[in-house]
Structures are given as C-alpha cells and as structure tokens.
DRENVO-116936 format. One record per residue (C-alpha): x, y, z; residue number from 1; residue in three letters. Coordinates in nm, 3 decimals, m for minus. Example, Ala and Ser with C-alpha at 12.3 -4.5 7.8 and 13.67 -1.06 7.14 Angstrom:
// residues 2
(markol (1.230,m0.450,0.780),1,"ALA")
(markol (1.367,m0.106,0.714),2,"SER")
// end
This chain:
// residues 324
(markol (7.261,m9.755,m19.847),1,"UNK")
(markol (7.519,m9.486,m19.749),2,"UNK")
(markol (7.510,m9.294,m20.103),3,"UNK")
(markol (7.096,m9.324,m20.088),4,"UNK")
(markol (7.133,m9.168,m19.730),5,"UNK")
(markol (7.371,m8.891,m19.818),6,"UNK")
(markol (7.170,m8.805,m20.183),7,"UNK")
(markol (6.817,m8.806,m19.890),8,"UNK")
(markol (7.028,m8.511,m19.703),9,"UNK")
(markol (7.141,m8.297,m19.959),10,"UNK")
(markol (6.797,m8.310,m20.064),11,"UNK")
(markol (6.644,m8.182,m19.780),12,"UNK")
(markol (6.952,m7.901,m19.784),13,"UNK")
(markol (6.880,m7.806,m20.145),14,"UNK")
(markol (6.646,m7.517,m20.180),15,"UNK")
(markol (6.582,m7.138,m20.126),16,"UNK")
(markol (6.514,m6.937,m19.833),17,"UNK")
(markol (6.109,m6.866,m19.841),18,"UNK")
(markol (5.864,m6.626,m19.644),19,"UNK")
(markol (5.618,m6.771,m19.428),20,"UNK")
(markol (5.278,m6.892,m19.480),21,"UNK")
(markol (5.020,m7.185,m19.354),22,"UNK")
(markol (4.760,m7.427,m19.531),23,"UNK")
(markol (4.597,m7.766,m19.464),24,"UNK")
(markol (4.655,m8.023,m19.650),25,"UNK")
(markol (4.306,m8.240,m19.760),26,"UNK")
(markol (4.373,m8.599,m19.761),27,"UNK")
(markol (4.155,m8.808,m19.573),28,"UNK")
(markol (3.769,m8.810,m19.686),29,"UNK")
(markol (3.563,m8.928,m19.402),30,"UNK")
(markol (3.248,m9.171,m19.482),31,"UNK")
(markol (2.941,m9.175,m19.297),32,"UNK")
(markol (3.035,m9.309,m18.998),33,"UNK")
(markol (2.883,m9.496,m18.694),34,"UNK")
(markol (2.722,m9.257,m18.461),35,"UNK")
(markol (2.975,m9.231,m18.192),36,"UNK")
(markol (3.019,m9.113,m17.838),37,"UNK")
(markol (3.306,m9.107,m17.549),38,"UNK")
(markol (3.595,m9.296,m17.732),39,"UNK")
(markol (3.618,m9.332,m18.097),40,"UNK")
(markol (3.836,m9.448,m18.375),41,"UNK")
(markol (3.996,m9.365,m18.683),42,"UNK")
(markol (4.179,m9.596,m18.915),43,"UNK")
(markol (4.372,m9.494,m19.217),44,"UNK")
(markol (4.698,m9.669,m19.438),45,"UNK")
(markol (4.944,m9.521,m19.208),46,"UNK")
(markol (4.812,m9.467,m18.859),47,"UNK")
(markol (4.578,m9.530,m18.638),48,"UNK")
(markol (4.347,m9.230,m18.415),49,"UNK")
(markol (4.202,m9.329,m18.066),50,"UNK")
(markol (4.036,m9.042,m17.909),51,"UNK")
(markol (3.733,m8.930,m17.709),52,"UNK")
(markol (3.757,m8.584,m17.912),53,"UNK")
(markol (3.419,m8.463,m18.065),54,"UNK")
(markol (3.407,m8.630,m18.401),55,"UNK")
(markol (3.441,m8.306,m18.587),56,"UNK")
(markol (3.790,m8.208,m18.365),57,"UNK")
(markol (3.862,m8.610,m18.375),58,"UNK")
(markol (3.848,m8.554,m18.783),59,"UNK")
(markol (4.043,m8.256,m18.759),60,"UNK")
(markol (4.297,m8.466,m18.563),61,"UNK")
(markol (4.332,m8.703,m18.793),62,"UNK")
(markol (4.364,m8.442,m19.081),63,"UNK")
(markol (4.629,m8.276,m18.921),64,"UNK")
(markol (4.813,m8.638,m18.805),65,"UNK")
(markol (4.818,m8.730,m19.193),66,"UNK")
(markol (4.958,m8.332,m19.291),67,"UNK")
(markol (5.232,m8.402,m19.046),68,"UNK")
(markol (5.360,m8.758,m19.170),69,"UNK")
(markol (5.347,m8.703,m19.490),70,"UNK")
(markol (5.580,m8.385,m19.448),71,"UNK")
(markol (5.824,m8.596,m19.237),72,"UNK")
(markol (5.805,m8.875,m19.492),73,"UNK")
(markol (5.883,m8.658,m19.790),74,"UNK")
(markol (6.202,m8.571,m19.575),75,"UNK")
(markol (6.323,m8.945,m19.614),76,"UNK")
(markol (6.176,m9.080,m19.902),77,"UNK")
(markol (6.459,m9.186,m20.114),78,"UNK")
(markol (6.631,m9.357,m19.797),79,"UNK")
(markol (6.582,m9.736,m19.735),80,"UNK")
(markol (6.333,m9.814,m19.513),81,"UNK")
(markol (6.482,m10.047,m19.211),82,"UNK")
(markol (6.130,m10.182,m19.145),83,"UNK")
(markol (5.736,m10.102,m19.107),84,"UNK")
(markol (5.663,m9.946,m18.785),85,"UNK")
(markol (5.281,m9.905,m18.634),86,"UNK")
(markol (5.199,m9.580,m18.574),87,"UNK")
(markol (4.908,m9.536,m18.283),88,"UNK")
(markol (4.755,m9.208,m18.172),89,"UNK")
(markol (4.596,m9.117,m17.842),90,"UNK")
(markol (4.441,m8.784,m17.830),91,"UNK")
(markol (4.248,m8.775,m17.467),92,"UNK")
(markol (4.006,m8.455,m17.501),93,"UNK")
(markol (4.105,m8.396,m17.117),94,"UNK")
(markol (4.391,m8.213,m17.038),95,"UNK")
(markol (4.396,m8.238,m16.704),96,"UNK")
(markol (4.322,m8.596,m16.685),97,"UNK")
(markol (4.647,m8.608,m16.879),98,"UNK")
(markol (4.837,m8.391,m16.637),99,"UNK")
(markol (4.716,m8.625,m16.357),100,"UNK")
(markol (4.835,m8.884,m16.500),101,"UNK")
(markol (5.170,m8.790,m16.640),102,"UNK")
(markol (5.245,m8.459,m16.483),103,"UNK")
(markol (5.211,m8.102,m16.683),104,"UNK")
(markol (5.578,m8.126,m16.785),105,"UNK")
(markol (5.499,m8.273,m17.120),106,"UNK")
(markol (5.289,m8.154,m17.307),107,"UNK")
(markol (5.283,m8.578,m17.494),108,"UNK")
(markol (5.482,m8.846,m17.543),109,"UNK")
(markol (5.603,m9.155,m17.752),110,"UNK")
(markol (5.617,m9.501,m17.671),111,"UNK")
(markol (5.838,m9.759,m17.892),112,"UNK")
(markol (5.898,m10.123,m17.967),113,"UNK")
(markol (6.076,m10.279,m18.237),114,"UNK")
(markol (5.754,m10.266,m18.465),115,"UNK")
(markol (5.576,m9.953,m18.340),116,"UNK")
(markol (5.532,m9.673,m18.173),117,"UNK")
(markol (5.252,m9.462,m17.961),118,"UNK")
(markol (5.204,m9.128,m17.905),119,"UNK")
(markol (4.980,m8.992,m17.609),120,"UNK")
(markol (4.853,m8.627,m17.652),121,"UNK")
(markol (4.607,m8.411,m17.523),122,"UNK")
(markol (4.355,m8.109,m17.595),123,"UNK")
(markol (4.230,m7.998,m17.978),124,"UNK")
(markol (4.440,m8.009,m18.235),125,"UNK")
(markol (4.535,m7.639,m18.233),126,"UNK")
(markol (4.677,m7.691,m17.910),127,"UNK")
(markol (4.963,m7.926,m18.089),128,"UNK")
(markol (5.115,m7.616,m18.263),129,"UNK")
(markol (5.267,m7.344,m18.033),130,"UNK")
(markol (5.401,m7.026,m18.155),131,"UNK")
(markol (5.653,m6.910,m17.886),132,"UNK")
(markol (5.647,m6.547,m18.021),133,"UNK")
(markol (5.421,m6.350,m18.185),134,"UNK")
(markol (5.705,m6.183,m18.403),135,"UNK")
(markol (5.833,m6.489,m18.493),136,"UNK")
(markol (5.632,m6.775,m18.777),137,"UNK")
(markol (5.832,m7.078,m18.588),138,"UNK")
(markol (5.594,m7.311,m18.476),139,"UNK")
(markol (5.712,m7.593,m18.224),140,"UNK")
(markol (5.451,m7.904,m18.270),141,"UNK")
(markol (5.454,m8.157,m18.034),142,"UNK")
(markol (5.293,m8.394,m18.285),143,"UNK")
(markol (5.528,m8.317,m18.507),144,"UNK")
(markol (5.814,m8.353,m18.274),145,"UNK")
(markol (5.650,m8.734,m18.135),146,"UNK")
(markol (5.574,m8.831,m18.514),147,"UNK")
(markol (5.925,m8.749,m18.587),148,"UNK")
(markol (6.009,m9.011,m18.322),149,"UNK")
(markol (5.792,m9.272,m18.537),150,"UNK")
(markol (5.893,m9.192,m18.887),151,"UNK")
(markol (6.291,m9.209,m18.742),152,"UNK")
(markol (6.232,m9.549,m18.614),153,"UNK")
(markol (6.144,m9.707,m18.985),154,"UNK")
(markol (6.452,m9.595,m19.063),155,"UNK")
(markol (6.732,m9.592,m18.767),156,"UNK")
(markol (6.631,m9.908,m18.522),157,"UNK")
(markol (6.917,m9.792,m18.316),158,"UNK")
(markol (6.958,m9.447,m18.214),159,"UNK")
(markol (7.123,m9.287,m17.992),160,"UNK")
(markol (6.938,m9.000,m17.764),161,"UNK")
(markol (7.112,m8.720,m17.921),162,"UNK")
(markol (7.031,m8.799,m18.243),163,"UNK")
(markol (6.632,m8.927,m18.203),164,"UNK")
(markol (6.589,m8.612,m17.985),165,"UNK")
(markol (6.797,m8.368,m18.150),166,"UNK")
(markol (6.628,m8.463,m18.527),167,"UNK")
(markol (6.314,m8.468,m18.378),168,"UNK")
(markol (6.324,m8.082,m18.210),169,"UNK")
(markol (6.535,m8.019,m18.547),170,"UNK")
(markol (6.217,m8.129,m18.736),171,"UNK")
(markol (5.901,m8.029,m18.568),172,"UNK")
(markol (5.911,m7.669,m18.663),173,"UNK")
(markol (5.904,m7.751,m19.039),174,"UNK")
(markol (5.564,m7.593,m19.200),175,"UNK")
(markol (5.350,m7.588,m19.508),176,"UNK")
(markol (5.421,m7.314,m19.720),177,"UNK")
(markol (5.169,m7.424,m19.990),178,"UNK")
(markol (4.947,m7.745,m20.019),179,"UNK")
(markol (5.261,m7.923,m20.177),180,"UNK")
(markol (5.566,m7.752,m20.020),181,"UNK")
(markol (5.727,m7.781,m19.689),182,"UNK")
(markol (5.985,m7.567,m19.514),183,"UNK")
(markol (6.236,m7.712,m19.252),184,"UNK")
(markol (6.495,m7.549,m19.100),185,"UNK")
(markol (6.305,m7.272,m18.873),186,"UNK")
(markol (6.504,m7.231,m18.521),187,"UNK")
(markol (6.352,m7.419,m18.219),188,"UNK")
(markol (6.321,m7.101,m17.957),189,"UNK")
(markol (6.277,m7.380,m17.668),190,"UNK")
(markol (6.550,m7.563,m17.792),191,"UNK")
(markol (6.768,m7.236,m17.826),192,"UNK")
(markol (6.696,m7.097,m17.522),193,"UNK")
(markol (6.807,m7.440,m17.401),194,"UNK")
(markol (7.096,m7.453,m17.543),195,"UNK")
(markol (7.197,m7.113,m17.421),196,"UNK")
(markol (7.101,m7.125,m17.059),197,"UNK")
(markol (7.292,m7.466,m17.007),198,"UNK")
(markol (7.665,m7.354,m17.146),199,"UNK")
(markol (7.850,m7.626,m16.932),200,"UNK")
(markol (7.692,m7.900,m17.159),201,"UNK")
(markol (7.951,m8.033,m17.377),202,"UNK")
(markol (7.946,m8.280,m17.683),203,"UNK")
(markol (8.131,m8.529,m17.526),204,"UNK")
(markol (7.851,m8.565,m17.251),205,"UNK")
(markol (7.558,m8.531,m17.497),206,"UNK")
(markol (7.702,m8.831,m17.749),207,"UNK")
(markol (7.710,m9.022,m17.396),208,"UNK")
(markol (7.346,m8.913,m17.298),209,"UNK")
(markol (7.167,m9.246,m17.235),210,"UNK")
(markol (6.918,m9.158,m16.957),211,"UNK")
(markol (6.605,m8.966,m16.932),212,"UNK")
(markol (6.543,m8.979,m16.552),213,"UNK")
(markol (6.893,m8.951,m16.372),214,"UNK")
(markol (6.868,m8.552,m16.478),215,"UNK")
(markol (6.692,m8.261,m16.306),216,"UNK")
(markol (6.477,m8.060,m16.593),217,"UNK")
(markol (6.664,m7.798,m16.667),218,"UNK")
(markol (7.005,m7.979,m16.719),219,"UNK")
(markol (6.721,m8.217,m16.920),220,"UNK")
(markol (6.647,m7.923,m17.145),221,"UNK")
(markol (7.055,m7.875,m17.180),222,"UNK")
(markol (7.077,m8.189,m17.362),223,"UNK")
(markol (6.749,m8.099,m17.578),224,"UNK")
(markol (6.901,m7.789,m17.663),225,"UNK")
(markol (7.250,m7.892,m17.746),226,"UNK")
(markol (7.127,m8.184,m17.957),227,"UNK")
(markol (6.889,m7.974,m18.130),228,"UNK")
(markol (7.183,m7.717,m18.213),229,"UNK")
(markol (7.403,m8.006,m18.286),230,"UNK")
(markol (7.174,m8.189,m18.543),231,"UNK")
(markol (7.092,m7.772,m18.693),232,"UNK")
(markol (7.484,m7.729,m18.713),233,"UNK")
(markol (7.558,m8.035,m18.911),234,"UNK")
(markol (7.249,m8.009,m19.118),235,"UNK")
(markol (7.378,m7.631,m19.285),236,"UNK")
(markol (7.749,m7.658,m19.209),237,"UNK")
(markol (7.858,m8.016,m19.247),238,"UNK")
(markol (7.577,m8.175,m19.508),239,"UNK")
(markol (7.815,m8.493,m19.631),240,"UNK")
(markol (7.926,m8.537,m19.244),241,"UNK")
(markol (7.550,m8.614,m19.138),242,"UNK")
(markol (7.489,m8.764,m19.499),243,"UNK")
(markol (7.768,m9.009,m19.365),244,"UNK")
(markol (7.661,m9.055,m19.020),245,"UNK")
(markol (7.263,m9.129,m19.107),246,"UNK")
(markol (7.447,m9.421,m19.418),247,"UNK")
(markol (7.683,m9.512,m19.082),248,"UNK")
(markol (7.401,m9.542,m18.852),249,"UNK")
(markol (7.133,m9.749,m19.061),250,"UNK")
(markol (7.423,m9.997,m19.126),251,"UNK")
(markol (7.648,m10.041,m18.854),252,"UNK")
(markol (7.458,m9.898,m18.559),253,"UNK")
(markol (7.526,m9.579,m18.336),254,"UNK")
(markol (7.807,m9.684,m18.111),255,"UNK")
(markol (8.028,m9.711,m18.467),256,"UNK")
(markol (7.870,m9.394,m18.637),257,"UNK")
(markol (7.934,m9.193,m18.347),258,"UNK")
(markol (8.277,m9.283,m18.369),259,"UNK")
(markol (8.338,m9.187,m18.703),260,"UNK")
(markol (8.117,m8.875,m18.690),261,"UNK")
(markol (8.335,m8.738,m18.364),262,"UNK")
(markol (8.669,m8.879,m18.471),263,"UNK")
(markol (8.822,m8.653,m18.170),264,"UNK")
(markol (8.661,m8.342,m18.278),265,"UNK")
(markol (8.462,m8.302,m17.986),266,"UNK")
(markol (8.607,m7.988,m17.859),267,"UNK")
(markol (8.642,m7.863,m18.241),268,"UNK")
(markol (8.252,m7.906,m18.271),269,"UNK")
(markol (8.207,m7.762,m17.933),270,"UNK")
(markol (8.332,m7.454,m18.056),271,"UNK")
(markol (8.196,m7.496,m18.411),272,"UNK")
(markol (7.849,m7.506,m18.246),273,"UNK")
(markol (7.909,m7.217,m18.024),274,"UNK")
(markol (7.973,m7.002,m18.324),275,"UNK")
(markol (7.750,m7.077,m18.526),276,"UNK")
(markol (7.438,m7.035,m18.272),277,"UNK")
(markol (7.605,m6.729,m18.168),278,"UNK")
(markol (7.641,m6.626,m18.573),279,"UNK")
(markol (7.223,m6.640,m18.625),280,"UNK")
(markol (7.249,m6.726,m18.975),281,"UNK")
(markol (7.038,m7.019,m18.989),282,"UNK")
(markol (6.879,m7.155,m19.330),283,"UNK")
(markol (6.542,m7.266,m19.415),284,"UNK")
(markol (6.506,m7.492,m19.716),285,"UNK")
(markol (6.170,m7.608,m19.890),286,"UNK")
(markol (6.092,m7.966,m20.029),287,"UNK")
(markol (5.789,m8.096,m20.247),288,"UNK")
(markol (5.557,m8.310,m20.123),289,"UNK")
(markol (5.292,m8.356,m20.402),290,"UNK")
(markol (4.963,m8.446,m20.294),291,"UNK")
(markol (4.838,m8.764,m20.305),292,"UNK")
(markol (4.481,m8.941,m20.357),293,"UNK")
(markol (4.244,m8.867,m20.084),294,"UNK")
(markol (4.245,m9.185,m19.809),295,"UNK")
(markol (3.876,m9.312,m19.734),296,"UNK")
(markol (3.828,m9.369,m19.368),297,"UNK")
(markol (3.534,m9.317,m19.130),298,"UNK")
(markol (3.525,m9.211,m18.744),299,"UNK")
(markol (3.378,m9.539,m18.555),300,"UNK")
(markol (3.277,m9.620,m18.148),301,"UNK")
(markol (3.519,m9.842,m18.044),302,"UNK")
(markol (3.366,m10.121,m17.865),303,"UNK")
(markol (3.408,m10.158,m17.477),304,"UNK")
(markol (3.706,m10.403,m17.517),305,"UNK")
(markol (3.865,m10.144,m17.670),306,"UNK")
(markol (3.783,m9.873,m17.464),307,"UNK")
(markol (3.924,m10.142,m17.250),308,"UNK")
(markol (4.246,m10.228,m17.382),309,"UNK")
(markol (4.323,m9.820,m17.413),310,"UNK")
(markol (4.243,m9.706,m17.064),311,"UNK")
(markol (4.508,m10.088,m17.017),312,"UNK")
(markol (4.794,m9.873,m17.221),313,"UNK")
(markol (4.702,m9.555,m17.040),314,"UNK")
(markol (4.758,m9.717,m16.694),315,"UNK")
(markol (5.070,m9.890,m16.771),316,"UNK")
(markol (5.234,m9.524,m16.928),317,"UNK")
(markol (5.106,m9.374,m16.579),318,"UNK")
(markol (5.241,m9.664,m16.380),319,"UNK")
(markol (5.598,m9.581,m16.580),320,"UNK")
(markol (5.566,m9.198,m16.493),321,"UNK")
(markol (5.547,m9.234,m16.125),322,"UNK")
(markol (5.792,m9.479,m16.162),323,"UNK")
(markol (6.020,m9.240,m16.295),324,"UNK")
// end
C-alpha cells in the first residue's frame, strides 16, 4: 500500500510546466428522456444529478460533474481504493433560495458518511468555475474543490481537516489542457491570500484543527490557507514525505501519520512554508487522462417522493447551518 501510494505521488509530480488552455470533455450521451419539469434526475456509473436546472443546463451539469471526477480520479488511480463511496449531486437553480438557507458564505458544500457523500450547489454550471483575476488562468471550482472531498474519501476514511481541506483547495484549480490532459498545481489566490493575511497561524495549530464552527471566518480562512500552502509545499518540495504520509494515512490512520510526517519539525516547516510562498516558484505538472467510452444516461422527472425525500435532505443541511 505505502510504495503504490508514494509511486501515485510522484506521478502526479512528474511532468512539464505547460501554458494554459480549456476544453470539455464529451462523455455522457443523453437518451431521449422523459419530458421533465421542476426537479429532475440524472443517473450515470459514478454519480448521481438532482436538480431543478433546465434540462439543457441540468445536462451541462452533469457533463461538467463527469469532466471533473474523472480528472481527480486520474490523480489516484494506481492507489488502493479503501472503499466505494456514493457520490450525490444537488444543483438547486436558485441561488438565493440557497443563500436563505445556508447563508452566502459558501458558495456549496459536502456532506459525508462512511459510504457516501453529497454535495449541495447552486446556479449554472459556469458559476462553479471562478477566475479571481483576469491576468491570471487559475480557476478555483467549487465542484471541483467538494468532488475532491468525495474522491478523498474512497481512499483516506480518516482524515484529518488539514489534509481533506488543504488537498481539496490544492486540487480544485487543476484544468484541462486538452481533451486528455490535466494540469494541477496552479496557485489557489483565495487560499494565498489566506494564508498571507493570517501570519499568526502556525503548523502546530493547523495539524490540531478539528473544528469548523468554534472559529470566526477570517481566522477560518487562516487554516484554509495554511493547509492549502502546506499540502502545495510538500507536494513540490518534499514528494517522498507526502508519498509517505498518504501510504501512513490509508494504513494506520491520521493521528499516527501526522506523527511521523511532523516528527518535531513543526517550526522547521513553519519556516519552510514561509519561504517557499514567499519564493513564488510554484510548479504545474500535467497527467493523462485518456478518454473513455461515452456513458448512456437520460435526464428523468423524479417522482414526488423524491422531490420529497430531497427537499427531506435540504431541510436537515439547513437545520445543521443554523445550528452552527
């Protein structure tokens, strides 16, 4: 398990620095479908869509949902797989329905169990993919970002926060260079800018971040930020060392792999981060993801106990928010 982990890393490290580019992937092929109105569904062989989108943007959705795992899949093929998860989309057409409900802080979210996870998102598809600067190709994805959460679980069923949200804001600005080539590695401005504005943050506290709600959001977005730059750090300066911990994690847990990735070296990767942030001389590696046989699938009504059993799921996430 630890040598398949550690070959999975330097794979996604091996590569070439690349100019920019975008392209969508064509992998589903949608059947005639069931005329459908308000909520609909989509099923395919590794998620499921549930949306009140307009079928052509709830298509779209679904396109784009497919693009986006099998890029993060690619990333972890070779590894051992710790289990199947269920992957469940919401997409609600109305954003602020969504903001009533769970505030305009996030812009989505994911929901886990031991044998799946759900992600709730809102708006058209184009409004997953934000480019922070106009001068700059990054694109943060929040579907990327969620799905990360997903494809992490299948392999890691315990994670600590640093990791699953560091990896995740690590991975959602990879991009499609060509219809079978990815590039990961671009900088996360957000998570940057993060990391910058919140210098007090050290390791020590973010390996001993456990809590989402005891923090006010911008010390919130510290931990984002220094995980993010954490998980970037190891990923061009210390390859073998996050090899290691991923083999370390899968088998013994993250208590023990954060042990032996730290080994009283906080302070030394304190400053290790610091520089290199500071330095700017961040790689971006490509991976091939051939493409696969088109996926036959269809966009169907759901029935009213469905319609049902969503709106169910969507109460109990907003009864959690206002919880929080």
């Amino acid at each position: 398990m630890r040598s398949l982990m550690m070959v999975v890393v330097v794979a996604m490290l091996t590569g070439c620095t690349v100019g920019t580019g975008s392209v969508v992937r064509d992998t589903l092929r949608f059947w005639p479908s069931t005329k459908a109105q308000g909520w609909k569904k989509i099923v395919t062989p590794e998620f499921e869509l549930l949306t009140d989108l307009d079928t052509p943007e709830a298509q779209r959705a679904a396109s784009l949902i497919a693009q986006s795992l099998a890029g993060l899949n690619a990333m972890f093929a070779r590894a051992p797989v710790a289990g199947p998860v269920k992957v469940t989309v919401i997409a609600m057409r109305d954003g602020m329905d969504f903001e009533r409900r769970f505030s305009g802080r996030v812009g989505g979210f994911a929901v886990s169990t031991d044998s799946s996870v759900t992600l709730v998102l809102y708006g058209t598809p184009d409004k997953w993919f934000v480019r922070q600067e106009a001068t700059f190709d990054a694109t943060e994805s929040v579907v990327n970002h969620e799905l990360a959460h997903a494809v992490l679980r299948r392999y890691f069923t315990e994670q600590n926060k640093w990791f699953a949200e560091g990896m995740a804001e690590y991975l959602e600005t990879f991009r499609w260079l060509d219809a079978e080539t990815v590039q990961l590695g671009d900088p996360n401005l957000s998570a940057y800018r993060a990391y910058r504005a919140i210098r007090s943050l050290s390791v020590k506290e973010v390996l001993a971040w456990d809590s989402y709600t005891d923090k006010r959001d911008l010390e919130l977005a510290g931990y984002y930020g220094l995980a993010w730059a954490f998980v970037h750090y190891l990923r061009n300066k210390e390859p073998q060392a996050l090899g290691k911990y991923m083999a370390d994690l899968a088998r013994s847990g993250p208590r023990i792999a954060d042990q032996l990735l730290v080994n009283h070296r906080e302070d030394e990767f304190d400053k290790a981060i610091f520089a290199y942030m500071k330095a700017g001389s961040y790689q971006q590696f490509t991976l091939k993801v051939p493409l696969p046989p088109q996926a036959e699938t269809s966009v169907e009504a759901m029935s009213s106990s469905e319609r049902e059993a969503v709106e169910a799921t969507l109460q109990s996430y907003e009864n959690s928010f206002r919880r929080k």
